[in-house]
C-alpha atoms as one frame of an Amber mdcrd trajectory, in Angstrom:
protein
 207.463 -36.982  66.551 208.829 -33.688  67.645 206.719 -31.894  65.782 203.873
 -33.906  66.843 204.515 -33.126  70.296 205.102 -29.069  69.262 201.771 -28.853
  67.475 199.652 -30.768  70.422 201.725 -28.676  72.722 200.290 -25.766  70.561
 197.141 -26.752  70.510 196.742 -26.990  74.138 198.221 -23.555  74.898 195.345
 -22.199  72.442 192.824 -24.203  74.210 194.133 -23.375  77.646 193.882 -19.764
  76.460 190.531 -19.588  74.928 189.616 -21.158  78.313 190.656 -18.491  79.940
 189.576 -16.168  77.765 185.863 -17.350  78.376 186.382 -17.725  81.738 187.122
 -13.904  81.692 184.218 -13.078  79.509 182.164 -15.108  82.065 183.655 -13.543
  85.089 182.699 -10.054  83.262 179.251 -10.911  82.431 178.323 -12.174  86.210
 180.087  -9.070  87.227 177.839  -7.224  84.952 174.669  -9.463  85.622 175.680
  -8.642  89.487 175.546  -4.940  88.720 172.191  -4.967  86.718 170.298  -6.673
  89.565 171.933  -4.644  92.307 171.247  -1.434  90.521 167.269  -3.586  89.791
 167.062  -3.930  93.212 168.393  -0.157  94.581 165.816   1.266  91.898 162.852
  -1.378  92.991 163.998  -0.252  96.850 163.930   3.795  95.788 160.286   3.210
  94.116 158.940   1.378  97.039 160.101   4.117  99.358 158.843   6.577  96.788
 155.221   4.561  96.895 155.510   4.601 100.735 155.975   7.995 101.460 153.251
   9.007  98.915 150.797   6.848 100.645 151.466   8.080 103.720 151.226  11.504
 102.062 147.974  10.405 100.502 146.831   9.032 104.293 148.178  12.372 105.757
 145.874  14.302 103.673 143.046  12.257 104.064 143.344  12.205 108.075 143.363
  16.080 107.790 140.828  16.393 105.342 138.129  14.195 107.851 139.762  16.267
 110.846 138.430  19.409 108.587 135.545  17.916 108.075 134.450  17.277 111.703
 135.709  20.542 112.554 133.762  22.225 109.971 130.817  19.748 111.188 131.513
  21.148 115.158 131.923  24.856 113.716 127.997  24.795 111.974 127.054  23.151
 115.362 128.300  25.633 117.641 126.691  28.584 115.510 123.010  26.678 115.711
 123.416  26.375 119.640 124.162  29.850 119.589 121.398  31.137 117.285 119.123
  29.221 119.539 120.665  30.542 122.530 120.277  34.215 121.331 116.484  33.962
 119.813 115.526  37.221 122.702 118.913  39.016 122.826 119.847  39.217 118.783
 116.653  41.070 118.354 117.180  43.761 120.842 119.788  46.029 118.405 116.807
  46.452 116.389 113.645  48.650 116.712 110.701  46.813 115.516 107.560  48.719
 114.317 107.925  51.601 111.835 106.327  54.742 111.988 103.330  55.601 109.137
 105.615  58.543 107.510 107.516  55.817 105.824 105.235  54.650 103.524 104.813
  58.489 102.888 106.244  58.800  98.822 107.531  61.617  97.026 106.542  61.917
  93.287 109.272  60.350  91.112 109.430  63.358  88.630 113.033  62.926  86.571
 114.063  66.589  84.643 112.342  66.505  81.354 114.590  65.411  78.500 113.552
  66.378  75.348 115.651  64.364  73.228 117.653  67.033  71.491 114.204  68.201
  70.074 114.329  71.535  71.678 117.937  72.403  69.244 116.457  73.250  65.980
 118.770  73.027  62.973 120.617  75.482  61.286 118.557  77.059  58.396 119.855
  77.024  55.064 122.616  79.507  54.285 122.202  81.389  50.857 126.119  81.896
  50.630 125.873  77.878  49.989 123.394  78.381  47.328 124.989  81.569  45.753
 126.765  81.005  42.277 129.747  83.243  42.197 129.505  86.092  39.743 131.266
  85.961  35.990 134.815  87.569  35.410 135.445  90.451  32.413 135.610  87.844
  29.846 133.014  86.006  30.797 131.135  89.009  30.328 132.247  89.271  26.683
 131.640  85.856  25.909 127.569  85.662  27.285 129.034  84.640  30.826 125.995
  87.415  32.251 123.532  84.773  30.407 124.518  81.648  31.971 124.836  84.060
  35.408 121.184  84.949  35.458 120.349  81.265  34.596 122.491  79.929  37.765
 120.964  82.500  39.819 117.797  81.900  38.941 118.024  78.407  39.766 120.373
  79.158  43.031 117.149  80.413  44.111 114.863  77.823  43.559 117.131  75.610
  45.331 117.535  77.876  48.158 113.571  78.449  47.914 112.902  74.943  48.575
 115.541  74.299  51.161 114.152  77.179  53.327 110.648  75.476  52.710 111.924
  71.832  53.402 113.597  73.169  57.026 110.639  74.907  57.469 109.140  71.598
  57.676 111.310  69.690  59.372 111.582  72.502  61.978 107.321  72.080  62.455
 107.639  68.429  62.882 110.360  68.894  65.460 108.760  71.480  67.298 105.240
  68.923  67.401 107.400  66.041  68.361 109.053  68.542  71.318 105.193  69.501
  72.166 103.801  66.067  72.155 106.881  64.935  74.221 106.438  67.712  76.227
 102.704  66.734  77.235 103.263  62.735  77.861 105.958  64.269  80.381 103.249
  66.341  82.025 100.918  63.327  81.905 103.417  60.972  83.327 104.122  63.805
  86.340 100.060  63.983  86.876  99.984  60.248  87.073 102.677  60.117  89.119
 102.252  63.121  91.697  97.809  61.578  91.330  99.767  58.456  92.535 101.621
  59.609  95.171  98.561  61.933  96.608  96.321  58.643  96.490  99.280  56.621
  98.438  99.601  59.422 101.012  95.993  59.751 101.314  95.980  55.986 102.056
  98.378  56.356 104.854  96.787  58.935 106.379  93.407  56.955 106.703  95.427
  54.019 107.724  97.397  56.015 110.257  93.999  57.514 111.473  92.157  54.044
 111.589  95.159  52.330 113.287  94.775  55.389 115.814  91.539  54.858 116.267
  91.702  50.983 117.081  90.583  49.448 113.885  90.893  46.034 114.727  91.535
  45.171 111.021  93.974  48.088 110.163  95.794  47.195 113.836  96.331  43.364
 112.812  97.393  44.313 109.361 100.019  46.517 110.826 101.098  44.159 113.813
 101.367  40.988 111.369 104.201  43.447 109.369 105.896  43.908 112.113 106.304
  40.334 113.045 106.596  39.113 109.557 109.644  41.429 109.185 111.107  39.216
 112.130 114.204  37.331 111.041 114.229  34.222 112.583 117.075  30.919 112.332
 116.246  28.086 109.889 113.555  25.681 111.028 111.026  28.331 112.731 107.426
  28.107 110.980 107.745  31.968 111.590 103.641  31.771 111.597 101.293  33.066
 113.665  97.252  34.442 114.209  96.626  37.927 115.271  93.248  39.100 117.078
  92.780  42.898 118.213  90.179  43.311 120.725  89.053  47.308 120.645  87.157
  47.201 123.788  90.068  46.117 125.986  92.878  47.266 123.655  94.700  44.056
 123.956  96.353  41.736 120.823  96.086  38.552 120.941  99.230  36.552 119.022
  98.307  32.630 118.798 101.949  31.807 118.036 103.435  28.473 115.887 106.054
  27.486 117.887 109.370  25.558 116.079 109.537  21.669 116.949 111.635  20.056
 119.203 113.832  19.118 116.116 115.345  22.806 116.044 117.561  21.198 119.250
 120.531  19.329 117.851 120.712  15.444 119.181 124.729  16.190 118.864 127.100
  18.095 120.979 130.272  17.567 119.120 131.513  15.644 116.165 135.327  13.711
 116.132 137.116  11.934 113.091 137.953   8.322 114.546 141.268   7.307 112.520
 141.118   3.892 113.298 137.374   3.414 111.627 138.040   6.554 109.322 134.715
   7.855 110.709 133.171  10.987 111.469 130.870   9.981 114.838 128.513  12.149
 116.884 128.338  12.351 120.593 124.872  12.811 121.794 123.635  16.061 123.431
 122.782  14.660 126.823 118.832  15.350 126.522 118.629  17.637 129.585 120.522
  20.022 127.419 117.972  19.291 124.480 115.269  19.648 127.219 116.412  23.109
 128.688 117.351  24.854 125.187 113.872  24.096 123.750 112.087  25.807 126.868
 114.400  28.301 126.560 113.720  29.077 122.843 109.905  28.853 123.610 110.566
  31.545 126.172 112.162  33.775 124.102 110.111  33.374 120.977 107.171  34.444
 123.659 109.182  37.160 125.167 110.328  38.793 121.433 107.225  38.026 119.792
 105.705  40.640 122.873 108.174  42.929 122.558 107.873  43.541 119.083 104.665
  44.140 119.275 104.639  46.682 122.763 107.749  48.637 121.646 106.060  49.670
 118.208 103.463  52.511 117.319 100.816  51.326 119.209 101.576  52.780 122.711
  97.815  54.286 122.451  96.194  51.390 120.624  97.740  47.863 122.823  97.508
  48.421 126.369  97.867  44.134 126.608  99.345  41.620 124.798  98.241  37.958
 125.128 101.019  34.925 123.732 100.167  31.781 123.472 102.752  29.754 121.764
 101.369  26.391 119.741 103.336  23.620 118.187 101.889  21.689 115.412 103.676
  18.258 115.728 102.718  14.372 116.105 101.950  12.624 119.545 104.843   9.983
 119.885 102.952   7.813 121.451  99.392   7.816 119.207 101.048   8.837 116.080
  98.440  11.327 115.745  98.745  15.496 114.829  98.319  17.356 117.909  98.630
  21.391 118.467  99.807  21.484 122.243  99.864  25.455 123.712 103.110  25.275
 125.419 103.075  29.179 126.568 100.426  31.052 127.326 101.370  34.875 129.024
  99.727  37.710 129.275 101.034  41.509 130.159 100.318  44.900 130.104 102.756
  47.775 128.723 103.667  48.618 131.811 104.802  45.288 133.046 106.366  44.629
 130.037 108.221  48.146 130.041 110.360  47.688 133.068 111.746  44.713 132.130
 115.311  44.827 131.141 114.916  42.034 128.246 119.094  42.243 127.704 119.678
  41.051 131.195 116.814  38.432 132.106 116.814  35.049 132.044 113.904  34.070
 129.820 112.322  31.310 131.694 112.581  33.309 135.011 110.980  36.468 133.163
 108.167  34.109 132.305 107.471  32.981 136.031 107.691  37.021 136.644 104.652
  37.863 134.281 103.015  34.718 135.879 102.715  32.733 132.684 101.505  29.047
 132.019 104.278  27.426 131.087 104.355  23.667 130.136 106.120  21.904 133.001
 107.815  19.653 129.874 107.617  21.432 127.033 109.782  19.313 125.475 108.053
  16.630 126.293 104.918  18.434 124.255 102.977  18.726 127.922 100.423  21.408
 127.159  99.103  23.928 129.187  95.599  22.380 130.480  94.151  22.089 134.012
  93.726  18.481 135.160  89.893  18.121 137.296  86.796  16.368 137.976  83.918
  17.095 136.754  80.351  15.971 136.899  77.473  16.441 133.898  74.368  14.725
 136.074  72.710  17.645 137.619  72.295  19.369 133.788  69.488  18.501 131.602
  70.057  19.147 127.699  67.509  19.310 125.007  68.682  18.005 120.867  70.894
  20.265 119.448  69.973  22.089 116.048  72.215  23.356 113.648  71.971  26.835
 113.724  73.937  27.513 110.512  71.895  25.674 108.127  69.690  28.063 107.017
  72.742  30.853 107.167  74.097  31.697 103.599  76.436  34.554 102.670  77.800
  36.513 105.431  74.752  35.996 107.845  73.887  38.933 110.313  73.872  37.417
 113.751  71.991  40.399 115.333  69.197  38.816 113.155  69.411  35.313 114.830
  66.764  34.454 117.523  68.242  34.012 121.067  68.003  30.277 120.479  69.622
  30.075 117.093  72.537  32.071 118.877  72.654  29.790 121.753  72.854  26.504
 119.583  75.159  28.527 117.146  77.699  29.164 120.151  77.520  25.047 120.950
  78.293  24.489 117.185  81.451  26.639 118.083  82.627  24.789 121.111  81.864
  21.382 119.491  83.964  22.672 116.157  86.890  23.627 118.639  87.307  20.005
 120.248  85.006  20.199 123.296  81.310  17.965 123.646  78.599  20.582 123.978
  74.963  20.617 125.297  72.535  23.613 125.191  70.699  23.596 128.248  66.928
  23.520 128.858  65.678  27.332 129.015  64.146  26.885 132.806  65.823  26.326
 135.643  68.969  26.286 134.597  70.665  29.547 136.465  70.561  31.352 133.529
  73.496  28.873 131.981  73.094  28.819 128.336  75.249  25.692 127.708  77.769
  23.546 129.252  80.920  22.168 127.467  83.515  19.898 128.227  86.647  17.765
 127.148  85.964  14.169 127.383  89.464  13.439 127.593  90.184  10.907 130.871
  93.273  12.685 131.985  92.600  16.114 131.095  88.994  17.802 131.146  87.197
  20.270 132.620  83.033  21.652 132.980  82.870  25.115 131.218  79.203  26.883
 131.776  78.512  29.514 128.644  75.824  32.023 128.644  75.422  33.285 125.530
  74.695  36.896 124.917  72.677  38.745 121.678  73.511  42.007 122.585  73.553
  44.907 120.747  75.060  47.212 123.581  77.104  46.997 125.917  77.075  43.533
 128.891  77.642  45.037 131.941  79.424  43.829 135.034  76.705  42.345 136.980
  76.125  39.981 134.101  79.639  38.731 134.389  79.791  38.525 138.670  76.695
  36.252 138.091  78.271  33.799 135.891  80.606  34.196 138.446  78.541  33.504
 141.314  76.992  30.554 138.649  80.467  28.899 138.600  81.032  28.220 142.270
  77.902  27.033 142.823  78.178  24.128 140.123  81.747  23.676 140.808  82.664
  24.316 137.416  86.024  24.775 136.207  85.606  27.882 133.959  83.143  30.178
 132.511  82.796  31.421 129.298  80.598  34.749 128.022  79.993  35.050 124.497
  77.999  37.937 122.978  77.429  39.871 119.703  77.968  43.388 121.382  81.209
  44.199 123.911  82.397  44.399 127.781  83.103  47.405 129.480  86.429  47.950
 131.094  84.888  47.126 134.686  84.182  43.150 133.310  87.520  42.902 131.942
  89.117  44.009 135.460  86.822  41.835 136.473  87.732  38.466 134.882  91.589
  39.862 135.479  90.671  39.266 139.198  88.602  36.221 139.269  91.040  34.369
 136.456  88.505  31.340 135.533  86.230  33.277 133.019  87.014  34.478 129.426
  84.742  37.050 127.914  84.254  36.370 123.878  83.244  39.829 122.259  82.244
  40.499 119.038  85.666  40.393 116.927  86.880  37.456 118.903  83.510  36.111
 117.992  83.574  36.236 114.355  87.446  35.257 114.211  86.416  32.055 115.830
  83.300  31.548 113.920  85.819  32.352 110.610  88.685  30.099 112.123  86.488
  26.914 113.227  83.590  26.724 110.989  84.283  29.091 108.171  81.977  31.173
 108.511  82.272  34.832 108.073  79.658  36.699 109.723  78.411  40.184 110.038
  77.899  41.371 113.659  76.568  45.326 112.266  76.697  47.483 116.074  76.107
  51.170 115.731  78.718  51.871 118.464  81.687  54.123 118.825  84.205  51.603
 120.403  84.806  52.555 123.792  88.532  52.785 125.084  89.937  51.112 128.007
């Protein structure tokens, strides 16, 4: 019984300590569980701090990178407004024109090279050739045989060297010669050249002296084609040169009103993550446009005043076009939103660094569109009435015209009817008039238009000298008496410089000469004409 009692005794001592033997192992393991999951947790807490900060890092950047953007956006702004601001004075550094003497050429005429051809080579050397001479026992033993035999053919071989350089050294001295002689050939061409281009400028130089109205245009359009203008500007233009008068007149493509930016500034909004635009308040837009239009008129006449033609322009005439759509029709329109005129020595005392370009305008009493932005042109707004005319069937005078028809040829009413076919091709409703009675008016025209119109009277003139001043105080004198709103005198021949003083004074009549006459013949119906006067163009 006693050892019954020992061995349960026993056997609850060993269960008592493998009890707490697991209870250790279990305290251990949720010890170690406890540290796994905290140290879980910390790492979980380090990576989600790590993840935060790099998104905000990420965000960070991104914020800048609009910020840059808008900025960048603002910068390319800020540079148009001031390209558009500085049309007049970025041009004035620079002296337009260019004299004749530098299209003037030298002859290109490199030193000859001949190629090494002119070193001839080194003639054969007998020493090479030479076989050397036998010894004493050579002698003795037939070596002077065998001596004479070398020799002998030592010479040959020497023979036919000297013969074979002698060759060679002909062939290199043709080769030399023929090079020689395509070098003098090329230096003909090329000095032939260079006399023919000279020659050229000369005769242009001379012609553009003289007033050729072609040579003149041709040089004026360089000058304004070497004009470096800001994107967006057609950069396009027309150019007439009336002799008679010495005046150029530039018909001008203005830029759209889309050269204005709609924006004034750009700005990142965070909270959107948008780059927005606030609006350039459009009397901004309104006042840079007619400030650009002004200074493409004032630069465009500079340019062409301040070049060689201080004896060949006396007067330049601008009038500044832009080729756009009509808002409100949807239809093309060409409104002239400028129109100035000025002499050299208006122009001249004007101090184009310091002006303000719409007040210079006003100064050299130009037509200005009250809204050019607005596309307003440049018209006079009257009454007019057509009752008191009588007008006969028009004929179309070009019908029977082919090639480049001679309008001296034409009979006066051919001309006449030819001149309405003009005026009807350039947008206006023309009549010829009956012959009698009709105070020696030629034609009437007109613009139908309801808000803008006016009565033109035309007399048209088949000249072949000069029209002189009384003819131009009549249509005068013509104009007042039918209350009409302009007159227009077109003839084959020219005006003295007493009509075109004239016409500067009165300011309602425009005198159409003979080049002006077959530009706008060329321009509006495509014809090109020949107007053959036996003149010497008279200076103004």
């Amino acid at each position: 019984m006693a050892r019954r009692r020992g061995f349960v005794a026993e056997l609850q001592r060993d269960a008592a300590r493998r009890r707490r033997e697991a209870e250790q192992a279990q305290r251990a393991a949720v010890r170690e569980a406890t540290r796994i999951d905290r140290e879980a947790q910390q790492a979980l807490r380090e990576s989600r701090r790590t993840q935060a900060a790099s998104d905000r890092e990420r965000a960070r950047q991104h914020v800048q990178e609009r910020e840059a953007d808008a900025s960048a956006q603002n910068a390319h702004l800020n540079l148009r407004i001031a390209e558009l601001s500085t049309v007049l004075s970025s041009s004035l550094a620079t002296s337009p024109g260019f004299p004749f003497d530098v299209l003037r050429q030298t002859p290109n005429a490199p030193a000859f090279d001949p190629d090494g051809l002119d070193v001839p080579a080194a003639p054969p050397d007998w020493a090479d050739f030479e076989p050397p001479p036998p010894g004493a026992v050579g002698r003795v033993f037939g070596g002077a045989g065998r001596y004479e035999r070398a020799m002998a053919q030592a010479e040959a071989e020497y023979t036919a060297a000297c013969e074979e350089h002698a060759v060679l050294d002909a062939n290199r001295q043709r080769r030399l010669a023929e090079r020689r002689a395509q070098y003098d050939r090329m230096l003909a061409e090329e000095k032939q050249r260079v006399q023919a281009n000279n020659a050229e400028v000369d005769r242009m130089a001379a012609a553009f002296g003289a007033g050729d109205p072609e040579v003149v245009v041709a040089y004026m359009a360089d000058v304004l084609q070497s004009s470096v203008y800001p994107d967006g500007f057609p950069h396009r233009y027309r150019l007439l040169y009336r002799p008679d008068s010495r005046d150029l007149v530039i018909d001008y493509e203005l830029p759209t009103t889309d050269v204005i930016p709609e924006q004034r500034s750009f700005r990142y909004v965070k909270k959107t993550d948008e780059i927005t635009a606030a609006a350039r308040p459009v009397r901004e837009r309104r006042d840079l446009y007619r400030s650009v239009v002004a200074q493409i008129a004032l630069r465009t006449m500079r340019e062409v005043l301040d070049g060689e033609g201080v004896d060949v322009v006396d007067t330049v005439v601008f009038n500044g076009h832009v080729s756009t759509v009509d808002r409100a029709t949807g239809q093309e329109i060409r409104p002239c939103l400028v129109s100035v005129s000025a002499t050299r020595e208006e122009f001249t005392g004007l101090v184009l660094a310091q002006v303000d370009p719409t007040e210079c305008l006003r100064r050299l009493n130009a037509l200005v569109s009250p809204h050019p932005y607005d596309l307003e042109p440049v018209r006079p707004v009257v009454d007019f009435d057509l009752s008191s005319y009588r007008f006969i069937e028009g004929m179309d005078a070009l019908a029977d015209l082919d090639g480049r028809p001679n309008l001296l040829e034409m009979s006066p009413t051919e001309f006449e009817h030819l001149v309405r076919q003009l005026f009807e091709a350039m947008g206006m409703n023309s009549w010829v008039t009956q012959g009698s009675r009709d105070d020696g008016i030629d034609a009437v025209a007109t613009n139908v238009d309801p808000i803008v119109g006016g009565l033109c009277v035309i007399q048209a003139k088949k000249y072949r000298h000069v029209v002189g001043v009384e003819a131009v105080r009549a249509l005068a004198g013509v104009m007042e008496d039918k209350r009409a709103t302009k007159g227009i005198m077109v003839t084959t021949s020219w005006y003295g410089k007493s009509s075109w003083d004239f016409v500067a004074r009165h300011g309602r009549i425009e005198l159409i000469d003979s080049p002006r006459l077959k530009f706008l013949l060329l321009e509006h119906l495509d014809r090109d004409v020949l107007i053959p006067l036996d003149r010497k163009v008279p200076s103004r």
